[in-house]
N, C-alpha and C positions, 0 to 999 in steps of 0.2 A: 149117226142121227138117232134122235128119241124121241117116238111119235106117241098120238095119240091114236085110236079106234074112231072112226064115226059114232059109235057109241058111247067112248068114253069122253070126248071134247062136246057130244049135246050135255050127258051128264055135267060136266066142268062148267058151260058156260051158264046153264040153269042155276046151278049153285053158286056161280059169280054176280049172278042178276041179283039174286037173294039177299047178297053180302049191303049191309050197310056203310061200312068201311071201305074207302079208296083201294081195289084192290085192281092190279093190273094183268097178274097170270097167276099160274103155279109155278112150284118150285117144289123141282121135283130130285130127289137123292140117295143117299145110303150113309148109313151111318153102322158106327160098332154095335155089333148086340146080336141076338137072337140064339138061337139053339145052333145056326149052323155058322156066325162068323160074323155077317153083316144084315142090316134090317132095311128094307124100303120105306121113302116116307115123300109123303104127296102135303105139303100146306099153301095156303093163299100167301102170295108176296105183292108187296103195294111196289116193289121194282125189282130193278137187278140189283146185285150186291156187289163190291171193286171182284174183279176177276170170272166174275158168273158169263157162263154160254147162252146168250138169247138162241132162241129156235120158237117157231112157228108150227103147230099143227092143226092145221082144219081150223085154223081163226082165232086156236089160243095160243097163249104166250106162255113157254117153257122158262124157265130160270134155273140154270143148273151148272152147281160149283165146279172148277174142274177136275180134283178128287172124285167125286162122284160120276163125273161125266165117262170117268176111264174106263169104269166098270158097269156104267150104261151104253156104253154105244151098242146100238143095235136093237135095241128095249123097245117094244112097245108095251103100253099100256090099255089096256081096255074094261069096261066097267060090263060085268053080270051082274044080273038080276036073275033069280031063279030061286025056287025052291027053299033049297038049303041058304037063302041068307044075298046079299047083294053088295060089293063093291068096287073093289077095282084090282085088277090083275096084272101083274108084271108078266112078262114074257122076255124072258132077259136069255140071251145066245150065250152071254160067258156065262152062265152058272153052271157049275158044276155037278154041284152038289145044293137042292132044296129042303127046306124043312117041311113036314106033313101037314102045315098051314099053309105055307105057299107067301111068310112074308118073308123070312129070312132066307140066306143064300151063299153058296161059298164060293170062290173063285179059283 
């Protein structure tokens, strides 16, 4: 499973309210790139796409391919606000190995 924080699905849905654009959830995944392998990435999606995993957290709607989904199970996500700067956090069980920003990840 790949959830949300109580704090990070208010964050999402405040930001969904915003959206002008039909949009239905996130879509949330991983792609090539970063310093360590692979990079996290969070956009609005107006559905699901053929093959995508719906999931449910705290009242938003996940979309997540299932390459992606392999290397999330277990993820949660949650949004800081602090000091140094504000967004959103992975907390991912398979990584291995992270980069010193905390978007990239190896497995």
């Amino acid at each position: 499973m790949i959830s949300l924080t109580e704090n990070a699905a208010t964050k999402v849905k405040a930001m969904l309210a915003e959206r002008e654009s039909p949009t239905e959830g996130l879509r949330v995944g991983v792609k090539g790139g970063g310093c360590s392998g692979f990079t996290y990435f969070l956009e609005f999606a107006e559905g699901a796409n053929k093959g995508d995993r719906e999931l449910d957290s705290h009242g938003v709607k996940l979309f997540v391919d299932s390459k992606s989904y392999l290397y999330l199970m277990g993820t949660q996500v949650d949004f800081v606000d602090g000091l140094a700067g504000s967004g959103f956090k992975f907390e991912n069980p398979n990584a291995r190995r992270t980069c010193g920003c905390g978007e990239s990840f190896s497995v």
